[in-house]
N, CA, C and O atoms as a printed pandas DataFrame, in Angstrom:
     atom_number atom_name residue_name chain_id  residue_number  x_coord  y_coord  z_coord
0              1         N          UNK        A               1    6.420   20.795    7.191
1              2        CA          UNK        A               1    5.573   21.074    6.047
2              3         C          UNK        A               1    4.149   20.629    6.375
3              4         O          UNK        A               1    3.745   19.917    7.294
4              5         N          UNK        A               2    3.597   21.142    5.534
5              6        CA          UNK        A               2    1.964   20.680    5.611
6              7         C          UNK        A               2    1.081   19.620    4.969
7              8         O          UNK        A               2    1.579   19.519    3.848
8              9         N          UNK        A               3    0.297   18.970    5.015
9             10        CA          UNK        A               3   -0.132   18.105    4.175
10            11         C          UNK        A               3   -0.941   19.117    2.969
11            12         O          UNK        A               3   -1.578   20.122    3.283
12            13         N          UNK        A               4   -0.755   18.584    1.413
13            14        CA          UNK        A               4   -1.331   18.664    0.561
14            15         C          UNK        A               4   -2.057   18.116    0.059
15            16         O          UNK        A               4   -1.599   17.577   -0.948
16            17         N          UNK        A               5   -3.374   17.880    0.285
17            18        CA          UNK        A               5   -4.631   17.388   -0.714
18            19         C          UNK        A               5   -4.502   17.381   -2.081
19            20         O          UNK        A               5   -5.479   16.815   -2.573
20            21         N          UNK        A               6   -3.864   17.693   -2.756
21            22        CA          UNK        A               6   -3.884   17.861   -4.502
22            23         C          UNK        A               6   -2.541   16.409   -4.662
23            24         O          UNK        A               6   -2.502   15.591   -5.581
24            25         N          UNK        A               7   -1.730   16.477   -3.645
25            26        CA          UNK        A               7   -1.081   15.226   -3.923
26            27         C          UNK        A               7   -1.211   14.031   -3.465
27            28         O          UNK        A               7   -0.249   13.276   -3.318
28            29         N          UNK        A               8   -2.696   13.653   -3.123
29            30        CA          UNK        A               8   -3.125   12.568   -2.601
30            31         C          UNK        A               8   -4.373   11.687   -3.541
31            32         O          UNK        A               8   -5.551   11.702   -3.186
32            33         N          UNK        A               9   -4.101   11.266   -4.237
33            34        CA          UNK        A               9   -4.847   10.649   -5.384
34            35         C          UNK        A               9   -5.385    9.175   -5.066
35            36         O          UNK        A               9   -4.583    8.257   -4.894
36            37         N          UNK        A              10   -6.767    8.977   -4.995
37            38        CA          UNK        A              10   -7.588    7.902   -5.295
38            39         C          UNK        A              10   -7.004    6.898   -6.254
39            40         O          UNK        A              10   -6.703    7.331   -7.366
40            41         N          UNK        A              11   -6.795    5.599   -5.992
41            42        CA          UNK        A              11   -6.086    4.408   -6.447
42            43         C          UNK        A              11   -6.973    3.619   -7.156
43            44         O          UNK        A              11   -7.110    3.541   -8.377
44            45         N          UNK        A              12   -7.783    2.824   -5.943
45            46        CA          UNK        A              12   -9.099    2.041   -6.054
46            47         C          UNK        A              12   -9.948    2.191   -4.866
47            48         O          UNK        A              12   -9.479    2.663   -3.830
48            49         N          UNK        A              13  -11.311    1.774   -4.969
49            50        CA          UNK        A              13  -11.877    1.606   -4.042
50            51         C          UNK        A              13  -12.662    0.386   -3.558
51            52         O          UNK        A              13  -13.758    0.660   -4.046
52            53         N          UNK        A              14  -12.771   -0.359   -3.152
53            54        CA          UNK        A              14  -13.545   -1.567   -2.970
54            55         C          UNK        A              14  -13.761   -2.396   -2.269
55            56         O          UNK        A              14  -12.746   -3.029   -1.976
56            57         N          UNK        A              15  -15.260   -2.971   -1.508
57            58        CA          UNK        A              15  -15.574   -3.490   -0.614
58            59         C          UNK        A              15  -15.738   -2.206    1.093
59            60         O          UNK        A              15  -15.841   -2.333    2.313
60            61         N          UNK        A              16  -15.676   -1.267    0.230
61            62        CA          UNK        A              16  -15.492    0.211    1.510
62            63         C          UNK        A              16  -14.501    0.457    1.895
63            64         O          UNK        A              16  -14.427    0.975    3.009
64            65         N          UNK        A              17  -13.089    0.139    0.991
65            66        CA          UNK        A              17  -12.209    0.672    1.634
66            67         C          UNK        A              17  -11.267    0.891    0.583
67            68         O          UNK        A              17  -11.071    0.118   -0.355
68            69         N          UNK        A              18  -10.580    2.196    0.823
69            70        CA          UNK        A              18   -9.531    2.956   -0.169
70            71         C          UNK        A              18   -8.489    2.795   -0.029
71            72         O          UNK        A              18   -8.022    2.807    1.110
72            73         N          UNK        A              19   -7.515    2.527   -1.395
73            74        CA          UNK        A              19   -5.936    2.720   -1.473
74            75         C          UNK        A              19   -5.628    4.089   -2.098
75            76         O          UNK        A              19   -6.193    4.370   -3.155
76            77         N          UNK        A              20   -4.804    4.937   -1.553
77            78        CA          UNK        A              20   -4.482    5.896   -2.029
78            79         C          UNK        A              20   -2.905    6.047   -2.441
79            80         O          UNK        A              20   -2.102    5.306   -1.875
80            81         N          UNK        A              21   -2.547    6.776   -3.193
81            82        CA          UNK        A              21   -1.252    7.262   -3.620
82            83         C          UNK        A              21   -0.486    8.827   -2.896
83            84         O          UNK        A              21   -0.295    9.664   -3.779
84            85         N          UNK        A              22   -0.198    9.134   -1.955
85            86        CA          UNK        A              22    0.266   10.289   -1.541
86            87         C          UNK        A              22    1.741   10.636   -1.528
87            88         O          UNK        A              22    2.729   10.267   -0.893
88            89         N          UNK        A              23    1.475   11.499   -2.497
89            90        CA          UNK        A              23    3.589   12.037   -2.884
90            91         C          UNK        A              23    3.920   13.437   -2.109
91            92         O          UNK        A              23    3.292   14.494   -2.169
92            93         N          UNK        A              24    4.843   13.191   -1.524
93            94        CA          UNK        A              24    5.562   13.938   -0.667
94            95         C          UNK        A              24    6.817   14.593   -0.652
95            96         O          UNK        A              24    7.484   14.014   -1.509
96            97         N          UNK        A              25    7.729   15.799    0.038
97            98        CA          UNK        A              25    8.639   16.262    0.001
98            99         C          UNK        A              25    9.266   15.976    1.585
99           100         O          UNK        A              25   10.436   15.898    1.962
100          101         N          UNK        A              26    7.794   15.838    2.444
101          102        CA          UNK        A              26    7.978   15.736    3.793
102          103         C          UNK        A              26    8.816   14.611    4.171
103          104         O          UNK        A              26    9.304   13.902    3.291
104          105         N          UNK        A              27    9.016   14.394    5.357
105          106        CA          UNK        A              27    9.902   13.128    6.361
106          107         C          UNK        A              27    8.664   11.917    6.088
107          108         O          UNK        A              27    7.787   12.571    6.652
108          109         N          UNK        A              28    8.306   11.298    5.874
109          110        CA          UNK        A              28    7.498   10.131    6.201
110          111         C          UNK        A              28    7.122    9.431    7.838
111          112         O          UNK        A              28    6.086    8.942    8.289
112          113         N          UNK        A              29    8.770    9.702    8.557
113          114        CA          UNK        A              29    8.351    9.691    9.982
114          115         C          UNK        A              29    9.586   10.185   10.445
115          116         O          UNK        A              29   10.705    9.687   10.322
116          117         N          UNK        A              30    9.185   11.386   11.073
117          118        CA          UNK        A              30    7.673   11.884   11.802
118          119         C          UNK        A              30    6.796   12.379   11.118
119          120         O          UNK        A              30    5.652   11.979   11.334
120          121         N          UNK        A              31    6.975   13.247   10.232
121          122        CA          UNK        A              31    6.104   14.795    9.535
122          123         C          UNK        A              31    4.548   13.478    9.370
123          124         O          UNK        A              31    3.630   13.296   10.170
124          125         N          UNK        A              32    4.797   12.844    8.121
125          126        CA          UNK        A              32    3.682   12.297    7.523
126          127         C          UNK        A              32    2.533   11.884    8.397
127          128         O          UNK        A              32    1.375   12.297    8.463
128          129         N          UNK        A              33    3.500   10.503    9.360
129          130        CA          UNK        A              33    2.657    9.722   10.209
130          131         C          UNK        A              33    2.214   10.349   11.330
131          132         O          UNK        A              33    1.400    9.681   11.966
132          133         N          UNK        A              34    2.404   11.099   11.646
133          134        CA          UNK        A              34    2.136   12.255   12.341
134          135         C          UNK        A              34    0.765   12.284   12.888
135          136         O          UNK        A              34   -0.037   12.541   11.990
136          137         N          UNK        A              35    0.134   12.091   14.199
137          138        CA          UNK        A              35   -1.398   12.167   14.432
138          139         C          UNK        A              35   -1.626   13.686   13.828
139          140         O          UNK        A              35   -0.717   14.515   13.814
140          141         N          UNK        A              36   -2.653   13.886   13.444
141          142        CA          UNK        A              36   -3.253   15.328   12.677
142          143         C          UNK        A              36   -2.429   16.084   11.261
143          144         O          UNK        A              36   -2.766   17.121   10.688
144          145         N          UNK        A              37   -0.934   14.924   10.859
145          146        CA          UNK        A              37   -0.845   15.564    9.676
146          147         C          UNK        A              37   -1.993   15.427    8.472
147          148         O          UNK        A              37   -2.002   16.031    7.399
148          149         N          UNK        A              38   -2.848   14.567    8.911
149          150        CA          UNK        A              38   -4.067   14.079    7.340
150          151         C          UNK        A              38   -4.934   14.618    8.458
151          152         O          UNK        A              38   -4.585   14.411    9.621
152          153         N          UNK        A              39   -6.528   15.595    8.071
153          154        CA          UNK        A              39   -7.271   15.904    9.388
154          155         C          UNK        A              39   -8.734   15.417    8.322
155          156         O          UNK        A              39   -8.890   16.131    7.332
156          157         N          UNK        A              40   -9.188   14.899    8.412
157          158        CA          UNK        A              40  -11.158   14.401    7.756
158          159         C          UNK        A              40  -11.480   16.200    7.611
159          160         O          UNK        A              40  -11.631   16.642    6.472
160          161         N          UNK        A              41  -11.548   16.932    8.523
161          162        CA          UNK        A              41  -12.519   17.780    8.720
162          163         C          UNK        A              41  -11.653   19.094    8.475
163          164         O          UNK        A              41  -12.311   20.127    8.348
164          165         N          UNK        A              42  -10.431   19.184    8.402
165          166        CA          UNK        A              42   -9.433   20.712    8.040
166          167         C          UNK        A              42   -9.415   20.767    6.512
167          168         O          UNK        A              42   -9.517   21.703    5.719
168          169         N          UNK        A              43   -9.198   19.019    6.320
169          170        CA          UNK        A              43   -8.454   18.788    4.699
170          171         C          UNK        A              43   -9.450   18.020    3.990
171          172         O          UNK        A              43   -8.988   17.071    3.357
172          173         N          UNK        A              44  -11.013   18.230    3.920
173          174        CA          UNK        A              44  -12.031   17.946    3.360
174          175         C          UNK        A              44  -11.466   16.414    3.029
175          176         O          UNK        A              44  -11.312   16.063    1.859
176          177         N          UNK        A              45  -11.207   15.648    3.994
177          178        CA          UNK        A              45  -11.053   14.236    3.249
178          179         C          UNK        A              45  -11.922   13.187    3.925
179          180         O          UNK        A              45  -12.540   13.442    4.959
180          181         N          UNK        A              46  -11.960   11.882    3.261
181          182        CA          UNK        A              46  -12.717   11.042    3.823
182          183         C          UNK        A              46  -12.208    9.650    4.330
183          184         O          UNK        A              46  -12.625    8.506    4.148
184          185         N          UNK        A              47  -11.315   10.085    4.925
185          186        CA          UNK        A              47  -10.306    8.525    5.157
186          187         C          UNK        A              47  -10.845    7.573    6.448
187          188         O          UNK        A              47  -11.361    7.824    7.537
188          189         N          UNK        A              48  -10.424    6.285    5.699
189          190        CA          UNK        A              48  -11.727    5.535    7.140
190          191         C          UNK        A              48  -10.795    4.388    7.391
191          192         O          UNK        A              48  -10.078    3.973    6.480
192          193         N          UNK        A              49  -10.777    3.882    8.539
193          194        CA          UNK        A              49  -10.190    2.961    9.428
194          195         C          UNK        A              49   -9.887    1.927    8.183
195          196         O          UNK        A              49  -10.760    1.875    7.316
196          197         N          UNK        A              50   -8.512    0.951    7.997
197          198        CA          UNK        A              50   -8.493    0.080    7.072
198          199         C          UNK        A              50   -7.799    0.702    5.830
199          200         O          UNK        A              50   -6.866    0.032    5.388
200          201         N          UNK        A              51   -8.047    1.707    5.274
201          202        CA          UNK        A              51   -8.105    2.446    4.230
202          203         C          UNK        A              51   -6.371    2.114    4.189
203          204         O          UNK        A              51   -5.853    1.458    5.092
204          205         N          UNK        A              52   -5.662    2.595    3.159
205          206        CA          UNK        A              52   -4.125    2.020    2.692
206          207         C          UNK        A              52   -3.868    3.188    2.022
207          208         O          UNK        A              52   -4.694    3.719    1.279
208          209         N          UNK        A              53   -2.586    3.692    2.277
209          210        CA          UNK        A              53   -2.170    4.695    1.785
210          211         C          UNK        A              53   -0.431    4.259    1.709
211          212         O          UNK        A              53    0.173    3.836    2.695
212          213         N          UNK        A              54    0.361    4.506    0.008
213          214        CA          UNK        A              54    1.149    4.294   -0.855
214          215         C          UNK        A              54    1.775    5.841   -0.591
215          216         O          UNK        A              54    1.328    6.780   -1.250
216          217         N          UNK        A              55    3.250    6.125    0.804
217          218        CA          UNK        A              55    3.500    7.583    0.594
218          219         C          UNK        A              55    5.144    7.095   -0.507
219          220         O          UNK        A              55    6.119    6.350   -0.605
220          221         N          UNK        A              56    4.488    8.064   -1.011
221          222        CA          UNK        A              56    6.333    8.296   -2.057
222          223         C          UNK        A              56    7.116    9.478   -1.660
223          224         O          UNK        A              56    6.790   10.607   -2.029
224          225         N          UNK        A              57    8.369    9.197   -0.751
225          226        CA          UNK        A              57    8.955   10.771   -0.143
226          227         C          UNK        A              57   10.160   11.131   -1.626
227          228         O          UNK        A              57   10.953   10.330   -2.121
228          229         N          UNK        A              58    9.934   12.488   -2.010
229          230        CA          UNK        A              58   10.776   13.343   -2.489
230          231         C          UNK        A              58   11.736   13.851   -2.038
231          232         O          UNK        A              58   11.685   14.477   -0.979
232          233         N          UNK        A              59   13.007   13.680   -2.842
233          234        CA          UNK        A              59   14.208   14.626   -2.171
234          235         C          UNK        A              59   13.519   16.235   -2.515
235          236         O          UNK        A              59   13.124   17.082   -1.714
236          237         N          UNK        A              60   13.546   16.262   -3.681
237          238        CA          UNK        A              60   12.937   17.899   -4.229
238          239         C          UNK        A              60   11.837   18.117   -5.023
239          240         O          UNK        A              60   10.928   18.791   -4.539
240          241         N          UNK        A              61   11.772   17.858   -5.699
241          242        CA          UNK        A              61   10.397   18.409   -5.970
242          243         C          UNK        A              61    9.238   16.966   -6.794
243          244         O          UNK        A              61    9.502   16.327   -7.812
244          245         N          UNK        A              62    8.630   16.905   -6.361
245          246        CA          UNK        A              62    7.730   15.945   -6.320
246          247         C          UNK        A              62    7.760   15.573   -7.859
247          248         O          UNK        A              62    8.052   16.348   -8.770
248          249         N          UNK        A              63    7.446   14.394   -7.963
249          250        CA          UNK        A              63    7.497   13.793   -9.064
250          251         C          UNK        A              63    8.846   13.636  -10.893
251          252         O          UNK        A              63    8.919   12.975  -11.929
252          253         N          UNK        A              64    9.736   14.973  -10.033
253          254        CA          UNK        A              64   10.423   14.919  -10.814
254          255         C          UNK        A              64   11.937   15.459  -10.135
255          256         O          UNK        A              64   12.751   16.210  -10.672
256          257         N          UNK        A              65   12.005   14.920   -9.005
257          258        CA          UNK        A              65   13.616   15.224   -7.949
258          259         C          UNK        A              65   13.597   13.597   -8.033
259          260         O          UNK        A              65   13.158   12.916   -8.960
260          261         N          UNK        A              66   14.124   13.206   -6.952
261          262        CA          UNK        A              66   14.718   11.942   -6.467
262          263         C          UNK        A              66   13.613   11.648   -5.616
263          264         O          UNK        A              66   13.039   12.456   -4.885
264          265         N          UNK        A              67   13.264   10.016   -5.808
265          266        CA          UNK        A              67   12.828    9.434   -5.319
266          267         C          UNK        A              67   13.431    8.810   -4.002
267          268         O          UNK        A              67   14.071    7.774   -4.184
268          269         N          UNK        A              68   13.333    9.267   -2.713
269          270        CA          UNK        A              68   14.225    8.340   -1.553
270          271         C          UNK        A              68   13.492    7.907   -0.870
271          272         O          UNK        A              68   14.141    7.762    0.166
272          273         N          UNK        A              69   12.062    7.408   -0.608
273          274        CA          UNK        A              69   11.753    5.785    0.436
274          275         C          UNK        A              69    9.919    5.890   -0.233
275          276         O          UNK        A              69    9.173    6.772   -0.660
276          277         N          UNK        A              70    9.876    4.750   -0.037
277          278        CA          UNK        A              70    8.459    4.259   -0.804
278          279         C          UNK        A              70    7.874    3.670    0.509
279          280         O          UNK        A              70    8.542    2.694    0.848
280          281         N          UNK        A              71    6.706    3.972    1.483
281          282        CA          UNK        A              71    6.542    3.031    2.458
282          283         C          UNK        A              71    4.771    3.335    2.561
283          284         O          UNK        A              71    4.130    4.385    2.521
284          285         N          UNK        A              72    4.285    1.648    2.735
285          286        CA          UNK        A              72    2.528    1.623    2.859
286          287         C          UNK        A              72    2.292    1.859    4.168
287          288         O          UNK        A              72    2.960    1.379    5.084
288          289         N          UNK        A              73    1.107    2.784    4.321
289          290        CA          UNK        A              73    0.729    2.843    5.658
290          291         C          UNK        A              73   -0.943    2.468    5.951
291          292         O          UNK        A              73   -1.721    2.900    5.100
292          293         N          UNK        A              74   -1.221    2.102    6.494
293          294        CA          UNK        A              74   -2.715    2.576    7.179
294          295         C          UNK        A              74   -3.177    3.134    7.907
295          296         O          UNK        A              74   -2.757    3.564    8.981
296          297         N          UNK        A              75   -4.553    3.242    7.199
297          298        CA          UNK        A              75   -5.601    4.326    8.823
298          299         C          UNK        A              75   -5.661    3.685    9.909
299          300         O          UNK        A              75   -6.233    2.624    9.658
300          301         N          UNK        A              76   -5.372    3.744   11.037
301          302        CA          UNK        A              76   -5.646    3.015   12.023
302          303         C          UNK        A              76   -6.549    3.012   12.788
303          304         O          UNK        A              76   -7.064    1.986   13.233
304          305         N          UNK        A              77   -7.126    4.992   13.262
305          306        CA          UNK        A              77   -7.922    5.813   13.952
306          307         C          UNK        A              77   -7.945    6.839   13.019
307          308         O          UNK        A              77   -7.046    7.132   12.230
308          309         N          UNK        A              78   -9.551    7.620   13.225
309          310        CA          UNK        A              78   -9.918    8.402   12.677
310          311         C          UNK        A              78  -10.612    8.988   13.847
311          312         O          UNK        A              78  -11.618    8.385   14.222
312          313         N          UNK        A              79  -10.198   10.236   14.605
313          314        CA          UNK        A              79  -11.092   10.983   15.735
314          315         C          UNK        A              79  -12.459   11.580   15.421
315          316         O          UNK        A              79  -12.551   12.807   15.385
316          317         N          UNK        A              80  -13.279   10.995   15.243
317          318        CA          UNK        A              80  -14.719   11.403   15.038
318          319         C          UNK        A              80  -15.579   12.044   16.053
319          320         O          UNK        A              80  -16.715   12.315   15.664
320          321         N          UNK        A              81  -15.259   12.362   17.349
321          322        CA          UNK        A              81  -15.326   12.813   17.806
322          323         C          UNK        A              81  -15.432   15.154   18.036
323          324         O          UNK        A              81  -14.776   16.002   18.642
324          325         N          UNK        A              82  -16.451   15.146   17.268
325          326        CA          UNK        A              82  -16.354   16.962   17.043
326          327         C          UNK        A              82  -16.172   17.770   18.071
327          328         O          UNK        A              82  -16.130   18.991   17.922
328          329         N          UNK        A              83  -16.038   17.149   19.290
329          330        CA          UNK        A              83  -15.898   18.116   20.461
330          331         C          UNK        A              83  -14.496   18.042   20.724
331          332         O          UNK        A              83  -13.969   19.015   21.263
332          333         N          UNK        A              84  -13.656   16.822   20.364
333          334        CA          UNK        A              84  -12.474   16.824   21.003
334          335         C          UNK        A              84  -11.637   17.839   20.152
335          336         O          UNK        A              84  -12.022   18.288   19.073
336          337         N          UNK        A              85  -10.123   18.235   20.922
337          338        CA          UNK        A              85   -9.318   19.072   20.032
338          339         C          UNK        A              85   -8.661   18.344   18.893
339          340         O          UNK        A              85   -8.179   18.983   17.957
340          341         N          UNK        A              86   -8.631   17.279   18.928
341          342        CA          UNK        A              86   -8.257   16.711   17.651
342          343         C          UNK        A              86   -9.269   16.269   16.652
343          344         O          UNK        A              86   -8.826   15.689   15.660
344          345         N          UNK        A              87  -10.575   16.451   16.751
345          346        CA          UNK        A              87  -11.728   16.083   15.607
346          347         C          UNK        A              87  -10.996   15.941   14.505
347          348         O          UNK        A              87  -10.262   16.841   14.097
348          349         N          UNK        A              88  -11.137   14.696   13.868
349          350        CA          UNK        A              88  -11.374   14.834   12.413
350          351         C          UNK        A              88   -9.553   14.623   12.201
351          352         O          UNK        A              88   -9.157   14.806   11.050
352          353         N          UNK        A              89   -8.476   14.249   13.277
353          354        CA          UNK        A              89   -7.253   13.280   13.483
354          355         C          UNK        A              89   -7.137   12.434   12.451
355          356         O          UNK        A              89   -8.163   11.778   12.632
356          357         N          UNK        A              90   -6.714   12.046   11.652
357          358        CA          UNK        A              90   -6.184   10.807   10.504
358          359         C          UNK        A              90   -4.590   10.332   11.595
359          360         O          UNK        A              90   -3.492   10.885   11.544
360          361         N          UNK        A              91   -4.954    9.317   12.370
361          362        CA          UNK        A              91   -3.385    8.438   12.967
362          363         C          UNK        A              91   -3.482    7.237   11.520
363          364         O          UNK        A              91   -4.419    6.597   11.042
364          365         N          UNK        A              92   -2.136    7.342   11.201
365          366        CA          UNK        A              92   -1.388    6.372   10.106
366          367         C          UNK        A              92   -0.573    5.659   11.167
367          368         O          UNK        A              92   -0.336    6.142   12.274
368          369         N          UNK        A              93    0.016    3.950   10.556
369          370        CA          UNK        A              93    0.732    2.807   10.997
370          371         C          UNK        A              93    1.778    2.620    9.503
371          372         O          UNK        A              93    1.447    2.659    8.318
372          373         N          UNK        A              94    2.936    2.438   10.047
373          374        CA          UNK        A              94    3.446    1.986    8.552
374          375         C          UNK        A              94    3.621    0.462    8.584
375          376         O          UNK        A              94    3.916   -0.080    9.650
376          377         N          UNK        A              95    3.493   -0.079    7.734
377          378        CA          UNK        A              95    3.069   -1.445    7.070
378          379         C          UNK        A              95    4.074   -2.479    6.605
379          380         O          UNK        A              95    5.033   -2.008    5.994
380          381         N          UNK        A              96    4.054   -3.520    6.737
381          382        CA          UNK        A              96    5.727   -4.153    6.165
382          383         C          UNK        A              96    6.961   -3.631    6.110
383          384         O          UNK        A              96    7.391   -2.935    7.029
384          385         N          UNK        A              97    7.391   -3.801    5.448
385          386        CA          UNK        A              97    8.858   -3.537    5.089
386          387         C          UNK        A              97    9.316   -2.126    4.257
387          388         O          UNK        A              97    9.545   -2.291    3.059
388          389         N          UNK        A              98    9.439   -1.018    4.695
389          390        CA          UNK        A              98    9.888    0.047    4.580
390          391         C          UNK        A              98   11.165    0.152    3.090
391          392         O          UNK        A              98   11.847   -0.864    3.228
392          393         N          UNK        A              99   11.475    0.614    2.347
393          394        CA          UNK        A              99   12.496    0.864    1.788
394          395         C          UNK        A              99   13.049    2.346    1.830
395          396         O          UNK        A              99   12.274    3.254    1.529
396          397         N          UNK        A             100   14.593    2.685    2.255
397          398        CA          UNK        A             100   15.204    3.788    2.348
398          399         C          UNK        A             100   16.437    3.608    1.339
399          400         O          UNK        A             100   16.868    2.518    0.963
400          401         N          UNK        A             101   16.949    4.921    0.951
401          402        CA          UNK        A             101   17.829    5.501   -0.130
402          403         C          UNK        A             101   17.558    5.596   -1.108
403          404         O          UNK        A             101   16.388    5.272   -1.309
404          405         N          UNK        A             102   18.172    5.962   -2.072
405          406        CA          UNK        A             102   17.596    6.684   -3.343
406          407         C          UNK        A             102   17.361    5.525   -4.392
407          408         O          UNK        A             102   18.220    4.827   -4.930
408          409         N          UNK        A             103   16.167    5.493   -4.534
409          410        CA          UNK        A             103   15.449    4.359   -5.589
410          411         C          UNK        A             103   15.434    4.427   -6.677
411          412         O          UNK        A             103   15.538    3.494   -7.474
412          413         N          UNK        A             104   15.239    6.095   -7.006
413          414        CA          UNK        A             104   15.741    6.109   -8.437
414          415         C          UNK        A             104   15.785    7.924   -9.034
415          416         O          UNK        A             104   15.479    8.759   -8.184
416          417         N          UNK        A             105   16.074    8.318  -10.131
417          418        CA          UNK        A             105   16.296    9.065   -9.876
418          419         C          UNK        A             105   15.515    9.385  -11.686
419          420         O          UNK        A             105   15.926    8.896  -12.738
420          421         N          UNK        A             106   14.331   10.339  -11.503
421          422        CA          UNK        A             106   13.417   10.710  -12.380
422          423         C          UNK        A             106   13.794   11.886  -13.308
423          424         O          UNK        A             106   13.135   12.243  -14.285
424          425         N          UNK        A             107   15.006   12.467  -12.846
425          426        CA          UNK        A             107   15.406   13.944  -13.284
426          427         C          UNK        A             107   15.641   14.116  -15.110
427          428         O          UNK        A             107   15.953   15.205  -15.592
């Protein structure tokens, strides 16, 4: 699947650096963390080294299927670089302690 911009929502911002909320249907890893699944420059975004991102994976349909793993990640690298083939790369790290199976169920 592809990354969606409309399901990636601004949290807080402060001191220059963003927490975001991103809800998903995708794998979390691989699909999500994925070098070039988030791109600065494909997916008009502005994600910067530090920055924290909250993914919530969906069994089916976002916000109202099953909830199965909640895990924080960060920006680690951002390819700023416009000549290379990856310009504009978002690489994610996942963060503490991961939770898997069904957490709850919103239906």
């Amino acid at each position: 699947m592809a990354f969606n911009a409309a399901n990636l929502a601004l949290l807080s911002d402060a001191n220059g650096f963003c927490s975001y909320r991103y809800d998903t249907t995708d794998e979390i890893v691989p699909d999500v963390e994925a070098a070039g699944y988030m791109n600065n420059k494909d997916d008009s975004l502005n994600l910067k080294k530090g920055d924290t991102i909250r993914v919530f994976q969906w069994a089916t349909a976002i916000r109202t299927g099953t909830l199965t793993k909640v895990v924080d990640m960060a920006v680690t690298n951002v390819i700023d670089n416009d000549a290379a083939a990856s310009a504009g790369n978002v690489n994610l790290a996942e963060m503490g302690i991961a939770s898997s199976g069904v957490l709850s169920s919103l239906a």
